[in-house]
C-alpha positions as CSV (number, residue, x, y, z in Angstrom):
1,X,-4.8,-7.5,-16.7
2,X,-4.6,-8.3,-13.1
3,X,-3.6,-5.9,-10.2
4,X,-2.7,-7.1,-6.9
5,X,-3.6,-5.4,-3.5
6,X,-1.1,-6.2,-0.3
7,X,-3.6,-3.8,1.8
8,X,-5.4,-3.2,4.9
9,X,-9.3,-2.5,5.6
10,X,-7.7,0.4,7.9
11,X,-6.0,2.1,4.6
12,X,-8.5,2.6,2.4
13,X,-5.9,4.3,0.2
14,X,-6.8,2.9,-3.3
15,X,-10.2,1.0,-3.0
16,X,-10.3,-2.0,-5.1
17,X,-13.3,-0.7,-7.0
18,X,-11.3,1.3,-8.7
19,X,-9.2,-1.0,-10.7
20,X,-12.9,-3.3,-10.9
21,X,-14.4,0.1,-12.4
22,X,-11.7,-0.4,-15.5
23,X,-12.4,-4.4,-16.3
24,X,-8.8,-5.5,-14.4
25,X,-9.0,-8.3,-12.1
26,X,-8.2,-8.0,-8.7
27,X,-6.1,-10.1,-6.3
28,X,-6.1,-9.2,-2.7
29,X,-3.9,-9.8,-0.2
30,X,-5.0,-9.5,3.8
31,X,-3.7,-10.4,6.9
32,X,-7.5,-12.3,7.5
33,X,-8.2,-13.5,4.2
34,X,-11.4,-12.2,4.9
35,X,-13.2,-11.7,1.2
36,X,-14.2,-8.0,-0.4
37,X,-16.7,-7.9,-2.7
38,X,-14.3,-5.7,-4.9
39,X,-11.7,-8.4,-5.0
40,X,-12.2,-11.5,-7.6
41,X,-9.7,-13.5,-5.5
42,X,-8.7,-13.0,-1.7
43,X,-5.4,-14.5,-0.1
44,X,-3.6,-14.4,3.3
45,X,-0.1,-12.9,3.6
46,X,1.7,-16.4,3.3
47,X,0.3,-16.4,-0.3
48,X,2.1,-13.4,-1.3
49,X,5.3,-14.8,-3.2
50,X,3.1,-17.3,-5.2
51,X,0.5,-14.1,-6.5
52,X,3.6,-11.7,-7.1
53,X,4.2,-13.5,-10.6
54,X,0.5,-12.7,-11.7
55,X,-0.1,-9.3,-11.0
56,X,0.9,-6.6,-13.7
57,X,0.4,-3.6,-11.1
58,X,1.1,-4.0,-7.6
59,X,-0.1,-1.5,-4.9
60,X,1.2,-1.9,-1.7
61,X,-1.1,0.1,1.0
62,X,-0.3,-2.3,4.2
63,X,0.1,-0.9,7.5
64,X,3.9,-0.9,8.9
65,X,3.5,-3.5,11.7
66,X,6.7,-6.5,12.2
67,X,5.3,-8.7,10.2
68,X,5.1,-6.0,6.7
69,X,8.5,-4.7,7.7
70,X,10.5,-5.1,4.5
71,X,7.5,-7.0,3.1
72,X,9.3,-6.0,-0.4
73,X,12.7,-7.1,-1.0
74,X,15.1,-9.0,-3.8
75,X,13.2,-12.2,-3.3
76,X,9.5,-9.8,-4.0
77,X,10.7,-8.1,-6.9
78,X,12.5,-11.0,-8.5
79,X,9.1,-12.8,-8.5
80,X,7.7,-10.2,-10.2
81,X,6.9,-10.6,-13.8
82,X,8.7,-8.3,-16.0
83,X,7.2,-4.9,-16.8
84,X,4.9,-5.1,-13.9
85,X,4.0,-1.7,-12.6
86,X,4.9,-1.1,-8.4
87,X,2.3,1.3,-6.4
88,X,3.7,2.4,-2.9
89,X,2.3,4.7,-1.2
90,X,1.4,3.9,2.5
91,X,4.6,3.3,4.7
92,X,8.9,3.1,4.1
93,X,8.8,0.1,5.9
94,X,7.7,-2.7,3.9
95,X,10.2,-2.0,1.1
96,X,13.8,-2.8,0.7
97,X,14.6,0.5,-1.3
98,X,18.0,-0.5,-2.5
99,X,16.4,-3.9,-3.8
100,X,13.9,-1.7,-5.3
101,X,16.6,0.5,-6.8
102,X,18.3,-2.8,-8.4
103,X,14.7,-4.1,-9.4
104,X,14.6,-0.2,-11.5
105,X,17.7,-0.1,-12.5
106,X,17.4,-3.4,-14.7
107,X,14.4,-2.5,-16.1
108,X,12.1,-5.5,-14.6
109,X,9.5,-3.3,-13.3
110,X,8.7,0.2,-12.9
111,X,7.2,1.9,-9.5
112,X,5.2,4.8,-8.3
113,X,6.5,5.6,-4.6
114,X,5.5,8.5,-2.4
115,X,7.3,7.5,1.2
116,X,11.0,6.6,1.9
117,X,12.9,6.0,5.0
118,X,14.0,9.5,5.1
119,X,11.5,12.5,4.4
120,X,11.9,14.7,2.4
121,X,13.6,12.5,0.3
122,X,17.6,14.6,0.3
123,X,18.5,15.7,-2.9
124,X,21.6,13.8,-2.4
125,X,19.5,10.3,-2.5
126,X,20.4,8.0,-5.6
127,X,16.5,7.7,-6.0
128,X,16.0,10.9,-7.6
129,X,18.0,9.6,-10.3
130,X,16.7,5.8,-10.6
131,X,15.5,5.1,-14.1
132,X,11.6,3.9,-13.9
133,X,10.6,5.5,-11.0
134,X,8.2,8.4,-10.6
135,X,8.3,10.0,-7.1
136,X,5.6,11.6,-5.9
137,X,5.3,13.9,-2.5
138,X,3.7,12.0,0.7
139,X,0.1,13.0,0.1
140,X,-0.8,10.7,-2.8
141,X,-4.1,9.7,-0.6
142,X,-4.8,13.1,0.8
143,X,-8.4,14.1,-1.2
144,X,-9.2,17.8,-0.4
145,X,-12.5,17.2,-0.9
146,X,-12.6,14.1,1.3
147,X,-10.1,13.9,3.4
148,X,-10.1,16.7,6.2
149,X,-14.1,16.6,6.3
150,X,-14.0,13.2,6.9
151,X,-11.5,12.7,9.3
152,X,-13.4,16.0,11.6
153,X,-16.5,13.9,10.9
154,X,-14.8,10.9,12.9
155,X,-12.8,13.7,16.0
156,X,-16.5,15.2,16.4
157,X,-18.1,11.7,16.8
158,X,-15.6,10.3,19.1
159,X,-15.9,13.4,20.8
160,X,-19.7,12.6,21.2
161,X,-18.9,9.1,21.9
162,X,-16.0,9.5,24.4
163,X,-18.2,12.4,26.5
164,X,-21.4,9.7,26.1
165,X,-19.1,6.9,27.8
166,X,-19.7,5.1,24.4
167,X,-16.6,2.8,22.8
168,X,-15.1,5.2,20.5
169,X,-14.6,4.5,16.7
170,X,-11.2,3.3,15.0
171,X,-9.5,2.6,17.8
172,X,-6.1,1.4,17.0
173,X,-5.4,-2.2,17.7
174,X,-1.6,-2.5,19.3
175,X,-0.9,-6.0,18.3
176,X,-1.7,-5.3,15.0
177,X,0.0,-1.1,15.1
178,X,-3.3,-0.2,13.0
């Protein structure tokens, strides 16, 4: 089986060690190309469309920048080979939701999506009732264990950084928006 990553190294959301760690293969997507050593095959984001009909899961952890919005529409999901499994959980953006509803509702694909244009999600939204689709609240990545300490870890050493005059960690590039 082969799982496709459309991510960023700034979203470390699902590593791609974790599908390695079960025997898939893994196809990556990134705006560099650059290679991971968890990723069998590495791409650039004009490859996208020709890897969609590959992948049986596709997680989708890009940043929302112009160039990801709608990253996901009718064209995405009719390249997509039938069955295959949709993972979004990073930002409302880069999907089309009602070509994502249509791509449900004929029972190509399924999906996994924690983060719509509107949140909360209103109970009046048709997604709540879309066939093949498994909502999930807007915290897939947030690891209790992990998470907060981490992120402190990083305020306290910028802290140290910023009052040391010292270029600060993770600083957010804004041609990029990550």
């Amino acid at each position: 089986m082969t799982v496709g990553s459309a991510r960023s190294t700034a979203s470390p959301a699902i590593s791609p060690a974790v599908p390695k760690f079960f025997g898939l293969d893994v196809i990556g997507v990134r705006r560099t190309g650059t290679p991971h050593a968890d990723v069998d095959e590495m791409h650039r984001p004009e490859d996208l469309h020709t890897l969609l009909p590959r992948a049986d899961f596709i997680v989708l952890t890009a940043p929302p920048n112009p160039a990801t919005e709608r990253l996901f529409g009718a064209q995405g999901f009719a390249l997509m080979k039938p069955g295959v499994g949709f993972v979004l959980y990073s930002r409302s953006k880069l999907v089309d939701y009602e070509a994502l509803c249509r791509a449900l509702e004929a029972g190509r694909i399924s999906a996994i999506v924690d983060v719509f244009d509107e949140e909360p999600l209103p109970a009046s939204s048709p997604l709540w009732q879309t066939p093949n689709l498994l909502i999930t609240p807007h915290a897939s990545s947030n690891d209790p264990a992990h998470h907060a300490p981490r992120s402190l870890d990083l305020l306290f050493e910028n802290l140290g950084r910023m009052f040391q005059g010292k270029e600060l960690n993770n600083i957010v590039d804004l041609e990029q928006l990550y």
